[in-house]
Backbone as numpy.savetxt, mean C-alpha at the origin, in Angstrom:
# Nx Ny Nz CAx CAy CAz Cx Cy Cz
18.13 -24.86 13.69 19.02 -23.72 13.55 18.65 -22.71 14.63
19.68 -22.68 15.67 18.79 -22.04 16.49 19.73 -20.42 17.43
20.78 -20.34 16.03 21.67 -19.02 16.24 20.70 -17.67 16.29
21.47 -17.08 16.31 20.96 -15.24 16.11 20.52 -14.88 14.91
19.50 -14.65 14.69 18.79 -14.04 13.95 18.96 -12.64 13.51
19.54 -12.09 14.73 19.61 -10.40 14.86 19.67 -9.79 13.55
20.22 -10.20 12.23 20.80 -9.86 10.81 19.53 -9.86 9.93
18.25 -10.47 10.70 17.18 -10.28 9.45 17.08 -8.79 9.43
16.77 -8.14 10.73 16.50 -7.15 10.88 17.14 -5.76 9.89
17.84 -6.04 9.30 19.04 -5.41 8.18 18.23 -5.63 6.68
17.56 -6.69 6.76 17.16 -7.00 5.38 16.34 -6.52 4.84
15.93 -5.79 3.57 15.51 -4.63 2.98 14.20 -5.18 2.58
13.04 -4.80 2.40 11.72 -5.20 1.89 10.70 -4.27 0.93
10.94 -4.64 0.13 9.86 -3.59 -0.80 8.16 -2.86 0.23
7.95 -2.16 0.03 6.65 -1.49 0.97 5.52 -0.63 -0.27
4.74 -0.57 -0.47 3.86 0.27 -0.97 3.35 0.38 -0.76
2.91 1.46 -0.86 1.22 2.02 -0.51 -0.05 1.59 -1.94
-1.32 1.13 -1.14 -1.81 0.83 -2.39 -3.31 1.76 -1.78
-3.55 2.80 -3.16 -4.61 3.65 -3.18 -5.89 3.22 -3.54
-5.55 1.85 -4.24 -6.62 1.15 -4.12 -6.63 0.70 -5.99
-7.91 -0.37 -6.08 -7.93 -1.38 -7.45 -9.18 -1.10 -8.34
-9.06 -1.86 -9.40 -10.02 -1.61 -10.58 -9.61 -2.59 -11.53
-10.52 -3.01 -12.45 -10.19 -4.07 -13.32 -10.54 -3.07 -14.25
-9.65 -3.29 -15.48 -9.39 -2.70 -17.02 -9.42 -4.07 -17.79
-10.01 -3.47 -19.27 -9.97 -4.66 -20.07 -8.67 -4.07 -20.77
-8.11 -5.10 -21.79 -7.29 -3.99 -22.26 -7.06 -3.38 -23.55
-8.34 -3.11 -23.71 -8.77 -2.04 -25.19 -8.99 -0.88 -24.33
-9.47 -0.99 -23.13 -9.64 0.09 -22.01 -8.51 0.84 -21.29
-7.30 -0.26 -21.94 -6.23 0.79 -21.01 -5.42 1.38 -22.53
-5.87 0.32 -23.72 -5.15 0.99 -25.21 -6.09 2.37 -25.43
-7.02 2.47 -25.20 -7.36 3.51 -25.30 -7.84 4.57 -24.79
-6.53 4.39 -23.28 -6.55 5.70 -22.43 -6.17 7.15 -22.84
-6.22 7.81 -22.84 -5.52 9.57 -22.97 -4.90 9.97 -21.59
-4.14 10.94 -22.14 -3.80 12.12 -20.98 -5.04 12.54 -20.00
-5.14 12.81 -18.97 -6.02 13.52 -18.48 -6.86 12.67 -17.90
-7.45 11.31 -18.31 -8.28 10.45 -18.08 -8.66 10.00 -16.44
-9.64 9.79 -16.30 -9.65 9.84 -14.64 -9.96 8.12 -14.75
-9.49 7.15 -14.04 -9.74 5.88 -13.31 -10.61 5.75 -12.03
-11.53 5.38 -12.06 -11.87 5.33 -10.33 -11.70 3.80 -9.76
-11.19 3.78 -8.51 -10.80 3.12 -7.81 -11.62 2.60 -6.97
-11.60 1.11 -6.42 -12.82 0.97 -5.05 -12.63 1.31 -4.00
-11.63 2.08 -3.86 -11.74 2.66 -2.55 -12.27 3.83 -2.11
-13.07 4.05 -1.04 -13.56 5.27 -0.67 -12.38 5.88 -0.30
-12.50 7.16 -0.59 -11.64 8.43 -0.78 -11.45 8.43 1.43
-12.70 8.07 2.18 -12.62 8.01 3.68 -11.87 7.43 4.40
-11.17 6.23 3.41 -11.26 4.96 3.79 -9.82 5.05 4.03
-8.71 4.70 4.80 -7.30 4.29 5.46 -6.85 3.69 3.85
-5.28 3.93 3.99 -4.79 3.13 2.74 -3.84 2.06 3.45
-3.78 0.85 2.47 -2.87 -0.17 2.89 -1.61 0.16 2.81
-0.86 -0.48 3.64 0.67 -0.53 3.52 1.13 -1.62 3.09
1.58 -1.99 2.17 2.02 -3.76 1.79 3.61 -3.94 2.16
4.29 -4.95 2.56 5.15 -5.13 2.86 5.63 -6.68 2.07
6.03 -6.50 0.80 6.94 -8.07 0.12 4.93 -8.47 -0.06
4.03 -7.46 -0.50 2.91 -7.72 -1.10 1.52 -8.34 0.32
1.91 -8.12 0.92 0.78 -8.91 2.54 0.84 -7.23 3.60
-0.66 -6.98 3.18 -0.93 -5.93 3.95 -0.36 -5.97 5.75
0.56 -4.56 6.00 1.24 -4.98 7.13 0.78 -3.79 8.23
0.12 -2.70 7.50 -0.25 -1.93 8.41 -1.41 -0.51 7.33
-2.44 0.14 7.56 -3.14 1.15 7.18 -2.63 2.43 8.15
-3.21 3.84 6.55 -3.03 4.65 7.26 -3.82 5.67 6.47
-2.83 7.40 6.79 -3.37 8.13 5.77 -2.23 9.05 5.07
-3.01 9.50 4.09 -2.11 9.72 3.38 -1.58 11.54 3.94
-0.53 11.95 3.82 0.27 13.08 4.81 1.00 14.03 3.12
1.23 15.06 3.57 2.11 16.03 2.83 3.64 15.93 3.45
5.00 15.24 2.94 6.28 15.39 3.33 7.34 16.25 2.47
8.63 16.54 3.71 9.60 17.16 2.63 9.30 18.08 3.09
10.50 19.37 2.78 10.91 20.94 3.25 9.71 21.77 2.53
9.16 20.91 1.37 8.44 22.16 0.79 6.56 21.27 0.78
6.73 20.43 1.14 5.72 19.45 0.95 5.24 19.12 -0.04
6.30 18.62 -0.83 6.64 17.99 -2.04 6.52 17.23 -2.42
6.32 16.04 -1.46 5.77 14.78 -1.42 5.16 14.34 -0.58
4.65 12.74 -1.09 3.34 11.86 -0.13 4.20 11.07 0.90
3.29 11.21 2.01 3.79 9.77 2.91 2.75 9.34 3.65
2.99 8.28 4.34 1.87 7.57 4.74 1.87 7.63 5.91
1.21 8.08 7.01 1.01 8.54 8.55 -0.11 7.03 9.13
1.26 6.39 10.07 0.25 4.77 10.04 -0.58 5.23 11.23
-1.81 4.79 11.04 -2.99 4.75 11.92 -2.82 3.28 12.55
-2.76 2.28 11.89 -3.10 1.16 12.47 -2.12 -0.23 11.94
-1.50 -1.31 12.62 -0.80 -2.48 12.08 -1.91 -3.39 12.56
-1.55 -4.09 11.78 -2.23 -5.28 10.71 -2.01 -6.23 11.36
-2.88 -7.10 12.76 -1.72 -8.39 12.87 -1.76 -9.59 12.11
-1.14 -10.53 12.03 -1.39 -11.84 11.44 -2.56 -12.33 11.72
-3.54 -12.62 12.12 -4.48 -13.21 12.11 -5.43 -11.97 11.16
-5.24 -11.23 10.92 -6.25 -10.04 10.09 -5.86 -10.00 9.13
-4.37 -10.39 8.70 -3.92 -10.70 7.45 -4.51 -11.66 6.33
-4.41 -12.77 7.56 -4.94 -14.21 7.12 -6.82 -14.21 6.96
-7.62 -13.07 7.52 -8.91 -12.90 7.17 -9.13 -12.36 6.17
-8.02 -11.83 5.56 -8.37 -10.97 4.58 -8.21 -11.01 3.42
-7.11 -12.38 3.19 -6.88 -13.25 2.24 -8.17 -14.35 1.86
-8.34 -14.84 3.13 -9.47 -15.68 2.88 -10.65 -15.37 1.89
């Protein structure tokens, strides 16, 4: 198949930012409260991932957006190439 492709480029992909992980049992998450703090393994120093359809695609940091700075966004420092992907799975 060896037409134009040009139309992937249109195609929509879920993205998140991930602040980072922790394992919960789950009597540990039944008996969370309001207020409760989680800590995460990530150092607070440390770049956050960007996932793209779940396969880290680029790090960054985290930014203040919006007229009133109202919200988060992610200011990319660095993309991810395929071969760093594939190390990191391993």
């Amino acid at each position: 198949m060896a037409g134009n492709v040009t139309f992937l480029n249109e195609l929509q992909v879920e993205v998140t930012v991930e602040l980072g992980r922790t394992r919960l049992t789950v009597r540990e998450l039944a008996e969370m409260a309001e207020g409760q703090v989680i800590e995460l393994d990530q150092a607070a120093d440390k770049p956050l991932a960007l996932l793209a359809s779940g396969q880290i695609f680029a790090r960054g940091e985290l930014v203040m957006v919006g007229e009133n700075g109202d919200r988060l966004g992610l200011r990319i420092t660095e993309m991810v190439s395929t071969e760093a992907q594939l190390a990191e799975s391993a």
